[in-house]
Structures are given as structure tokens and as C-alpha cells.
Rosetta silent file (secondary structure, phi, psi, omega in degrees, C-alpha in Angstrom):
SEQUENCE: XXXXXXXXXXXXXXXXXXXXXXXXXXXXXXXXXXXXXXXXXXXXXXXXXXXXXXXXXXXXXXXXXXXXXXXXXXXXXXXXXXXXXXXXXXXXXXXXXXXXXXXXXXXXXXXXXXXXXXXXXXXXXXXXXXXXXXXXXXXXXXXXXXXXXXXXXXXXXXXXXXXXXXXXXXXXXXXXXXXXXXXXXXXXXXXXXXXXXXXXXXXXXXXXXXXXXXXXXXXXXXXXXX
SCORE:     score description
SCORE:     0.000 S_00000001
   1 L     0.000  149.143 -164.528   12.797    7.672  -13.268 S_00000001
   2 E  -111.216  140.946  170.581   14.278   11.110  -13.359 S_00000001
   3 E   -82.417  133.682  141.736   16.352   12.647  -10.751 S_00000001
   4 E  -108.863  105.005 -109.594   16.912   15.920   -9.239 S_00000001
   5 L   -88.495  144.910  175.215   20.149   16.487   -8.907 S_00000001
   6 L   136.428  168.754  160.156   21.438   17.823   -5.016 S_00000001
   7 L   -96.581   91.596   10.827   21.926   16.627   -1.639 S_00000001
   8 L   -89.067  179.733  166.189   20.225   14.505   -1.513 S_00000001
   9 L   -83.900  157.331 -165.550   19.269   13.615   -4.966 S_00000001
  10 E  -103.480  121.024  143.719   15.268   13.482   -5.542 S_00000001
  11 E   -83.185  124.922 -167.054   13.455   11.091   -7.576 S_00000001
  12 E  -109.233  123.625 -170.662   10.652   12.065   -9.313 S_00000001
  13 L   -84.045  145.710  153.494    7.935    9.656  -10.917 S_00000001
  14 L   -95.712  118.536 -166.532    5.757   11.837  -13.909 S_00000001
  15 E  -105.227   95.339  175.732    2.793   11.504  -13.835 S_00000001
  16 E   -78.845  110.182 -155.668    0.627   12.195  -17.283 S_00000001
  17 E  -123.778  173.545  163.640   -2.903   13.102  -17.181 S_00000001
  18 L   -70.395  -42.008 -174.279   -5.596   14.351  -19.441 S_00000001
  19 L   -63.650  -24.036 -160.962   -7.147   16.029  -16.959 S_00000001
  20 L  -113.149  133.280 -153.688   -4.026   18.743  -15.937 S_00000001
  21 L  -103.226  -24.253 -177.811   -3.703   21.396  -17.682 S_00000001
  22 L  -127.040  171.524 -173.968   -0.252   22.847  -15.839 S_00000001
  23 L   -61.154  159.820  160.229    2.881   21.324  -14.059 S_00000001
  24 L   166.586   83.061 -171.772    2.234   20.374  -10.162 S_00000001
  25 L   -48.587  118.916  143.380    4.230   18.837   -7.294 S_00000001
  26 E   -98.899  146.438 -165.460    3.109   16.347   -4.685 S_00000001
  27 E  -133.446   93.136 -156.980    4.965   15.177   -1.816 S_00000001
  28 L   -64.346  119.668 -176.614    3.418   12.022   -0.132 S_00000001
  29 L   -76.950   32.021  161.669    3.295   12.217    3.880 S_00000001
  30 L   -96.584  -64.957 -162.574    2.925    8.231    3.400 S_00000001
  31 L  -151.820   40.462  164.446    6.238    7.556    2.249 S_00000001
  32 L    72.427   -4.663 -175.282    8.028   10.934    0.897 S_00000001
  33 L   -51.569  143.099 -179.313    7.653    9.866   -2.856 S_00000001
  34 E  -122.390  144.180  171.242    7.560   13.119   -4.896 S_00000001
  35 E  -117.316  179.307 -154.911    5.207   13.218   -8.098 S_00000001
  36 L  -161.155  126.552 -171.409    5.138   15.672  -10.531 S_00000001
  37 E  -112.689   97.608  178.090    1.643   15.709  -12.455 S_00000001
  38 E  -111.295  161.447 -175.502    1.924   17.102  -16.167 S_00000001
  39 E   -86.343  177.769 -177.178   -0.149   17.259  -18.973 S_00000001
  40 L   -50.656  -37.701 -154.183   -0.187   14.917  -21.786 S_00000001
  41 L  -107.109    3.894  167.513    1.420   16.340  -24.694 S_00000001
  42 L   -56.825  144.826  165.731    4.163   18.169  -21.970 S_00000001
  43 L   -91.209  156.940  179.700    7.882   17.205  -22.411 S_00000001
  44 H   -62.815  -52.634 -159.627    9.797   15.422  -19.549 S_00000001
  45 H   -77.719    6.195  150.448   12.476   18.329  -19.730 S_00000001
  46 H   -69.201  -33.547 -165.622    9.729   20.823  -19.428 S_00000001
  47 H   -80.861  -38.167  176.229    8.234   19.036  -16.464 S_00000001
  48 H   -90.730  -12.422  138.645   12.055   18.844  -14.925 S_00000001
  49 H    -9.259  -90.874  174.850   12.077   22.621  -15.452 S_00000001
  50 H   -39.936  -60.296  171.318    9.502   23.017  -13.575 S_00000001
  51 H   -64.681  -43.396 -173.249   11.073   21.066  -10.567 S_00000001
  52 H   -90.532    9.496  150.896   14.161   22.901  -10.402 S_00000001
  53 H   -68.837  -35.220 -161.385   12.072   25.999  -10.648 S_00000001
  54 H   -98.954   16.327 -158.956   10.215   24.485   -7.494 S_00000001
  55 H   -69.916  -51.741  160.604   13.125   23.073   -5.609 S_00000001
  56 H   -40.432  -34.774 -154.611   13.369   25.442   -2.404 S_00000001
  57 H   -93.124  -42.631  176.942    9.435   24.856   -2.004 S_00000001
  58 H   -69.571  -19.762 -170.501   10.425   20.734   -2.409 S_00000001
  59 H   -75.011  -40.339 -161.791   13.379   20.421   -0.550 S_00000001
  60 H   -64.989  -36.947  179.925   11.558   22.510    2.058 S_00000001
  61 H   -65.526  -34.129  171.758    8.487   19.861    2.113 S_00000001
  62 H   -48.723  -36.500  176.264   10.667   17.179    2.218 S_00000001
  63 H   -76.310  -16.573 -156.991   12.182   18.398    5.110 S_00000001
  64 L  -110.017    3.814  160.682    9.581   18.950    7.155 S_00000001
  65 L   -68.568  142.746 -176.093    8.233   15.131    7.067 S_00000001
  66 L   -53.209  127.881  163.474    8.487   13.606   10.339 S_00000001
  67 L   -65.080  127.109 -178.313   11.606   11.001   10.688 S_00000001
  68 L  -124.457  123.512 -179.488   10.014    7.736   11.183 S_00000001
  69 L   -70.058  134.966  178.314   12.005    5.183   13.253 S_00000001
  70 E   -50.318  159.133 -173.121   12.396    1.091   12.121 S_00000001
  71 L  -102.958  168.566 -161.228   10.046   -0.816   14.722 S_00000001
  72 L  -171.810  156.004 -162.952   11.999   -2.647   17.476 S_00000001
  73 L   -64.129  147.800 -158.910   11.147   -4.777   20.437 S_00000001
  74 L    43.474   31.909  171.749    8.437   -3.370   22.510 S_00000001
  75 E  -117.191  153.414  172.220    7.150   -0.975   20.214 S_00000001
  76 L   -73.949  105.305 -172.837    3.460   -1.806   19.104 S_00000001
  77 L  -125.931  157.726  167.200    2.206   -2.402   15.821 S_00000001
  78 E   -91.993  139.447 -136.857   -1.214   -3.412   14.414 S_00000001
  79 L  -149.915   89.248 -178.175   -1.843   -7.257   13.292 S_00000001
  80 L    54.195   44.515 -176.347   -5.721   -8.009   11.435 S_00000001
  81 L    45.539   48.676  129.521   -6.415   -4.203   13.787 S_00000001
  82 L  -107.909  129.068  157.453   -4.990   -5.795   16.825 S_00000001
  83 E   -49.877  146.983  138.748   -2.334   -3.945   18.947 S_00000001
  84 L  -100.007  154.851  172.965    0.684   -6.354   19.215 S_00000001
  85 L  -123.488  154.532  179.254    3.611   -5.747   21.204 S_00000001
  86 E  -104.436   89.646 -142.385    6.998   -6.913   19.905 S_00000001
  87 L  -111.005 -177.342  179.710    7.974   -9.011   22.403 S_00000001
  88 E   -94.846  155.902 -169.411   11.419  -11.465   22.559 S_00000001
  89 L  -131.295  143.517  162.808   10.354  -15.024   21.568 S_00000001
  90 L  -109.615 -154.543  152.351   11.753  -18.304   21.580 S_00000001
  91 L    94.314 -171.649  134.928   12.095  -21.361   19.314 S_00000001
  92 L   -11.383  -76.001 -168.704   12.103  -20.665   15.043 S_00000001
  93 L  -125.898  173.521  178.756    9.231  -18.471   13.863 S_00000001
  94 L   -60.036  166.529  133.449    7.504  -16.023   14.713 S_00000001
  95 L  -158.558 -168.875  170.690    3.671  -15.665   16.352 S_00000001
  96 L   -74.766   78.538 -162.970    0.796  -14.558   17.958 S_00000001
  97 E  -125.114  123.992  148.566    0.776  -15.664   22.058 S_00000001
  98 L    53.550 -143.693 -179.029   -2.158  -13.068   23.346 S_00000001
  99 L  -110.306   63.183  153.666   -1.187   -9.142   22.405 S_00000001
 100 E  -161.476  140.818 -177.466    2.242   -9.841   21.753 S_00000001
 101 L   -82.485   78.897 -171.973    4.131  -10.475   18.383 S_00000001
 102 L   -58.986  127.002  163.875    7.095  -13.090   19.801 S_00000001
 103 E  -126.191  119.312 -163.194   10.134  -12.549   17.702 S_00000001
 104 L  -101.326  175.134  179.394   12.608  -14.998   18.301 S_00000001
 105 L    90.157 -154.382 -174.666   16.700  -14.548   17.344 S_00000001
 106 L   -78.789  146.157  157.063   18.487  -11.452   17.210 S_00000001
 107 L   -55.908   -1.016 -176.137   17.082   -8.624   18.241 S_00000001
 108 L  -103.931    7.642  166.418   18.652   -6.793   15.858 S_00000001
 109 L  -114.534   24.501 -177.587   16.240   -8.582   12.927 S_00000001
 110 L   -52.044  -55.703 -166.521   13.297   -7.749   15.105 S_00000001
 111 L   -75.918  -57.893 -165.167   11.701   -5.314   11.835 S_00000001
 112 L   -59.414  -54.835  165.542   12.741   -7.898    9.296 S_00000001
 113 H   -61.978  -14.609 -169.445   11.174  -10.946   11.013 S_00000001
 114 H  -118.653   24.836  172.880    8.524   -9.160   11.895 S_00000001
 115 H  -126.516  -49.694  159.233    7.678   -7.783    7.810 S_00000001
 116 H   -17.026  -97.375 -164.386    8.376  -11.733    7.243 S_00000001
 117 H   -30.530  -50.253 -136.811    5.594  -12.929    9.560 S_00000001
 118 H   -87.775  -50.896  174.062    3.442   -9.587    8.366 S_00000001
 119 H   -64.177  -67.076 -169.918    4.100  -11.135    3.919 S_00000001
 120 H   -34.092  -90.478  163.860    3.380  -14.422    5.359 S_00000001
 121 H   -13.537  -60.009 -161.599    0.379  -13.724    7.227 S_00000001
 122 H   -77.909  -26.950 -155.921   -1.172  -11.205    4.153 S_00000001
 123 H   -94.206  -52.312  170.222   -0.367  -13.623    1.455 S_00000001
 124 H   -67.419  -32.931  158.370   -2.560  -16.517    3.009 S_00000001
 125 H   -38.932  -60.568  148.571   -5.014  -14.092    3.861 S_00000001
 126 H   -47.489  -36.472  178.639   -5.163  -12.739    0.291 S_00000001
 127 H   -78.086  -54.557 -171.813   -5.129  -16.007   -1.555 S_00000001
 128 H   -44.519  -83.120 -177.439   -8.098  -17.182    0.501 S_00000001
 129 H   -71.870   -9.726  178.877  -10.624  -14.536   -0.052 S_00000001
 130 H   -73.150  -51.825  167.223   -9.253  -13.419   -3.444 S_00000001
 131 H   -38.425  -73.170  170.491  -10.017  -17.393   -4.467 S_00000001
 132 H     0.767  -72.757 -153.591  -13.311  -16.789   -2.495 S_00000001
 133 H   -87.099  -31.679  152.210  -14.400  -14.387   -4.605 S_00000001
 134 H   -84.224  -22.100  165.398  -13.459  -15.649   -8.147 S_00000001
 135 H   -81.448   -8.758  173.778  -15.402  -18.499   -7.722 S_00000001
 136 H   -80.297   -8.062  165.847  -18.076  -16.627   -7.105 S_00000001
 137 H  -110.106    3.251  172.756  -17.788  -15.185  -10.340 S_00000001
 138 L    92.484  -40.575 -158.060  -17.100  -18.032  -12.534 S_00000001
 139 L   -77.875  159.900  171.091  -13.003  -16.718  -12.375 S_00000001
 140 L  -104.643  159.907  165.608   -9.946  -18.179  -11.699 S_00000001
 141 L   -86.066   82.903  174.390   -6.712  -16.080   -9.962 S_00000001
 142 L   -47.867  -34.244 -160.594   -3.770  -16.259  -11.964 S_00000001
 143 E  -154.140  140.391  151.710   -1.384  -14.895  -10.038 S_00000001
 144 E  -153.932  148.569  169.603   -1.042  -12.605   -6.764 S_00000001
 145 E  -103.174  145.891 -173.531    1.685  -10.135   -5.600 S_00000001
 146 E  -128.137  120.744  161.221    2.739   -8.364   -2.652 S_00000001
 147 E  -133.285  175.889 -172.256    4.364   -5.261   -2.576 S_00000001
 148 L  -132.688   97.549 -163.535    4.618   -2.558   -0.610 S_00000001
 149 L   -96.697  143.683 -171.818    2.881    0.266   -2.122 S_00000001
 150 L  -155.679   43.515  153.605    1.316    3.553   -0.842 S_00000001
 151 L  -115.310  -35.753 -166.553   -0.758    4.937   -4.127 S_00000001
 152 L  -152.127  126.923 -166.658   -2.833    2.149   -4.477 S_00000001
 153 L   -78.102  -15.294 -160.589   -3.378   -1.136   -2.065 S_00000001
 154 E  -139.405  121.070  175.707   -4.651   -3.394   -4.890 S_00000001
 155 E  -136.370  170.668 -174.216   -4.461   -3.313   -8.595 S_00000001
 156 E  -134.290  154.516  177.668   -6.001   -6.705  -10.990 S_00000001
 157 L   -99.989 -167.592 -174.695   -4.598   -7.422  -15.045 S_00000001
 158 L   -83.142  -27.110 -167.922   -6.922   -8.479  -17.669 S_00000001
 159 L   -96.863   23.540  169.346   -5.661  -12.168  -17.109 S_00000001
 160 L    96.399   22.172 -160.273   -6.597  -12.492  -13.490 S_00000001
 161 E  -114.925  137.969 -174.377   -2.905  -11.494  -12.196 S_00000001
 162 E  -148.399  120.853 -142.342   -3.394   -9.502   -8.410 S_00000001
 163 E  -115.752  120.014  163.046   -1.541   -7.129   -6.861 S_00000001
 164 E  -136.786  173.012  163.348   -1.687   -6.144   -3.193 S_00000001
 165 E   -90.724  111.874  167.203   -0.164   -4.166   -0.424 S_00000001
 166 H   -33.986  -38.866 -166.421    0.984   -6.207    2.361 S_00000001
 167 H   -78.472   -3.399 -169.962    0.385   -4.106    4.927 S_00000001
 168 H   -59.650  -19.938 -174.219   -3.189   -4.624    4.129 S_00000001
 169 H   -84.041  -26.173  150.681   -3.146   -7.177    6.744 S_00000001
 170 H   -42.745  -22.764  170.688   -2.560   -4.979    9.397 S_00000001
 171 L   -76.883 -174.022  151.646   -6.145   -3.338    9.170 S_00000001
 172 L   -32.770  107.951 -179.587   -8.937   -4.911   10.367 S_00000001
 173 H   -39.992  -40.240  164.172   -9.425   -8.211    8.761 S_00000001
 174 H   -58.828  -14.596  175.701  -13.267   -6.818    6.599 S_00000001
 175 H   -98.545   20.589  158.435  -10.943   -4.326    4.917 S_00000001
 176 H  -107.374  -18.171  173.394   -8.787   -6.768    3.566 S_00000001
 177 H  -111.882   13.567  159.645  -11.207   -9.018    2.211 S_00000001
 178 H   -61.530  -34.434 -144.937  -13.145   -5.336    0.789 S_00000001
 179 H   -91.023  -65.379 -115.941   -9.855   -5.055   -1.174 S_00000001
 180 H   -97.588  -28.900  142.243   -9.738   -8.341   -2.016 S_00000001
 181 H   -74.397  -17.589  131.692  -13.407   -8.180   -3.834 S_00000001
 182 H   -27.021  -57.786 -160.714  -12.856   -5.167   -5.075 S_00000001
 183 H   -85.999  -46.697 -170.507   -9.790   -6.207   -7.247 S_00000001
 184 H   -55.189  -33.868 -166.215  -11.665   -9.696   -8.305 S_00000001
 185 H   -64.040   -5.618  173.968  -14.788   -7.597   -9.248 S_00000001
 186 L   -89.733   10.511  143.690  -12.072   -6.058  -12.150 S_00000001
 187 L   -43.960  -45.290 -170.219  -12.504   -9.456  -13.501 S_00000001
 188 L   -79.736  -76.334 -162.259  -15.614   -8.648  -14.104 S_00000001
 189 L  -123.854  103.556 -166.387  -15.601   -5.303  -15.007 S_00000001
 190 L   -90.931   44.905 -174.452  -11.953   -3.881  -16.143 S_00000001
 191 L  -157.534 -173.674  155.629  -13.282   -0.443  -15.073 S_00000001
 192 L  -111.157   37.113 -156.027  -15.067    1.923  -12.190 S_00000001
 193 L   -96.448 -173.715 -160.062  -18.293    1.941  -14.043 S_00000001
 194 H   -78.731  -28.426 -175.273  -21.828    1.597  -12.248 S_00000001
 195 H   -72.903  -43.169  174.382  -21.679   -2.577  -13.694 S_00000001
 196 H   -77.800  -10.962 -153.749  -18.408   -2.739  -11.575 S_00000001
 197 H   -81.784  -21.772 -178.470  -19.393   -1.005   -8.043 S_00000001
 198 H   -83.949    1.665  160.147  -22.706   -3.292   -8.803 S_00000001
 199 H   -75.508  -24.023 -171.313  -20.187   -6.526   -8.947 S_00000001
 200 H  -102.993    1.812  176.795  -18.364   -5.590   -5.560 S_00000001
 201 H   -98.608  -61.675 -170.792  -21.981   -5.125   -3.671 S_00000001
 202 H   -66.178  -32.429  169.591  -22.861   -8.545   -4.381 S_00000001
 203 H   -86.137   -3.335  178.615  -19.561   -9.673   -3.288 S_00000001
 204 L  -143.241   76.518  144.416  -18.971   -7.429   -0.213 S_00000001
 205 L   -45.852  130.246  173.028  -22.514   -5.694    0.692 S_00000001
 206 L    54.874   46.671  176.917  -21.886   -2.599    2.509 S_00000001
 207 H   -38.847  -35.773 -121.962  -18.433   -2.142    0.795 S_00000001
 208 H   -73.025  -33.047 -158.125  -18.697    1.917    1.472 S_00000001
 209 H   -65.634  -78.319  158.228  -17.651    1.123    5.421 S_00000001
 210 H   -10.856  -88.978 -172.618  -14.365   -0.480    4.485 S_00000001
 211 H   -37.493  -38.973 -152.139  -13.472    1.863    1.522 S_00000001
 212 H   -73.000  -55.687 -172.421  -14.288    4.553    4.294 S_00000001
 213 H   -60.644  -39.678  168.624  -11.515    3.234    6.764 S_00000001
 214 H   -26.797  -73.550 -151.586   -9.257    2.875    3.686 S_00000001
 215 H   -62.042  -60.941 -162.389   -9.427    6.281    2.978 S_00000001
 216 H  -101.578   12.792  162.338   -9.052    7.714    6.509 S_00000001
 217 H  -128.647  -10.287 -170.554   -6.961    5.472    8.545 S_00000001
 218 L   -88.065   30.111  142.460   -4.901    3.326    6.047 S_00000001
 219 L   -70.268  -34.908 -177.776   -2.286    5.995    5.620 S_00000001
 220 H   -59.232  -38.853 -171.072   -1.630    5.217    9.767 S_00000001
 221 H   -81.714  -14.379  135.592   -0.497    1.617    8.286 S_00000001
 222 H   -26.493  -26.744 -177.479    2.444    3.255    6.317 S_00000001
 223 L   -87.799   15.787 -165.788    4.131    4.963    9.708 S_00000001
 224 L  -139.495  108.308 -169.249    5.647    1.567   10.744 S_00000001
 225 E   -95.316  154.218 -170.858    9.208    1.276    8.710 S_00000001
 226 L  -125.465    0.000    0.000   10.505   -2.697    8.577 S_00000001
């Protein structure tokens, strides 16, 4: 990935499209990432030009994102769209007692134990309905991954291998199993074509709702640093 050079230094993913006809910086209010959108047949040192043409106007956006603090006992986070509270716990592991996330140990592993529970939690969640969903389609699930991503919550290979965003489990448990038909239907259909959107309506009728929250609150699950 290429750098721009400075205090600090910036890393910039390039992004090639068909579609873009000029140079063109984005700076993600999810999680500060800077992209750089170029055309196909553009060279990388034209494209890093271009950033150190733009640097004042990037440095300045950069600056102006909001500091976002690590979560810590008694701050609130969302859990399948329930408030939690991050309370002290005792015993081993982690859980659920009523609207509070018990985190036992030190308090100073509050965010870490509590991104634990948060993989844990999303991975059985995910395996369930992604399995769900391929049988319902004749498929099997090769594989699934969790990362923690903030372009795209889901992505599927040609050989069944499935990618999610963890944090997915914080919304509201129907958008997590939307995602989670959504990526099997690219079993199906290795595309966005009218034959896949008509594979994710038979497995999630009245996807649109979901996708809808996706779009205009699951940026909100991104403001809570671990």
C-alpha cells in the first residue's frame, strides 16, 4: 500500500475503476481510511501526484474526524440492537445478565474482552444462518471469516469461502441473517444481476428493510473502538 510521506504518514489504498475518468480522494468518517479512486490505465505515481498535490485538503480532512475513545466500563454499546452496559463481572467469561455486558478481570482488558465475547457471539451467529441458507440452496459453506471491515460487511468466493464483519452482530439480529443470505445467494449467482436479488427474496423476503438499516445506521456500529 503506498504511503504519504509526513507527520503522520498516510496510507493510501488505489482504487481502479472503469468508471473514473480523473484522480479523486475519499476520506472514510467510519474509520479514517483514505482512498484514492483512479482510472484504469492511470499510473500509481500519477495517482501519488495527485495526493501530494491534495495534501493540505487531506491532512485537513483527516483532522477534522472526531477522536473516538476505546470503550471502558460503563460505557454502552449495542449487542443483537440491545443497549448493554459494561458492567464489572465475576467468574471466567464474559455475558449477558439483563442490559449489562459483565466483564470479568482487569478492567484494563474491558475493550478486548469485550471484542472477544462480540467474535464469539458473531461467529456462532454467522455459521448458523449462513449454514441455514446453503442448504436451502443445495450449497455447502466452505469456510467463514471475521474481520473487521468498514467497505463492505460481507463478501462470498466462488468455492463457498465467507467473509463477514463482526460487528455485524451488534445490529439487530434480521440484519445479520439479511447479510448472511445475501452472501450465500453469491453461491448462486456470483453477481448483482436480477437472478441474484431474485435468490436473496426467496431466502430473506422483504430483504430491502434490512439493506435499508445497513445503509443508514451501520456506520453508528464502527464508532465503538476495542
Amino acid at each position: 500500500m503506498p504511503v504519504l510521506p509526513g507527520a503522520p504518514p498516510v496510507e493510501i489504498t488505489l482504487r481502479r475503476s472503469a468508471r473514473s475518468r480523473r484522480f479523486s480522494l475519499r476520506v472514510s468518517q467510519l474509520d479514517g481510511s483514505v482512498t484514492l479512486s483512479m482510472p484504469t490505465r492511470a499510473r500509481e505515481a500519477e495517482a501519488m501526484d495527485f495526493a501530494r498535490a491534495h495534501e493540505s485538503w487531506l491532512r485537513a480532512a483527516l483532522a477534522r474526524r472526531p477522536a473516538l475513545a476505546v470503550v471502558t466500563l460503563g460505557d454502552c454499546i449495542p449487542v443483537e440492537g440491545q443497549m448493554l452496559t459494561l458492567t464489572p463481572g465475576s467468574g471466567r467469561s464474559t455475558r449477558i445478565d439483563g442490559s449489562s455486558l459483565l466483564i470479568p478481570g482487569d478492567p484494563a482488558q474491558t475493550a478486548a474482552r469485550t471484542a472477544a465475547f462480540l467474535k464469539t457471539l458473531a461467529r456462532d451467529r454467522l455459521a448458523a444462518a449462513s449454514d441455514h441458507y446453503a442448504a436451502q440452496i443445495g450449497r455447502k459453506v466452505s469456510r467463514i471469516t471475521l474481520r473487521d471491515t468498514s467497505s463492505r460487511w460481507g463478501s462470498c468466493t466462488q468455492a463457498g469461502a465467507l467473509m463477514y464483519s463482526w460487528r455485524l452482530v451488534m445490529a439487530p439480529p434480521p440484519v445479520l441473517t439479511y447479510v448472511a443470505a445475501h452472501e450465500v445467494a453469491h453461491m448462486a449467482q456470483m453477481n448483482h444481476s436480477p437472478a441474484f436479488w431474485s435468490v436473496v427474496a426467496r431466502l430473506y423476503p422483504g430483504w430491502q428493510t434490512q439493506r435499508a438499516w445497513l445503509r443508514t445506521q451501520g456506520k453508528h456500529l464502527h464508532a465503538y473502538q476495542f
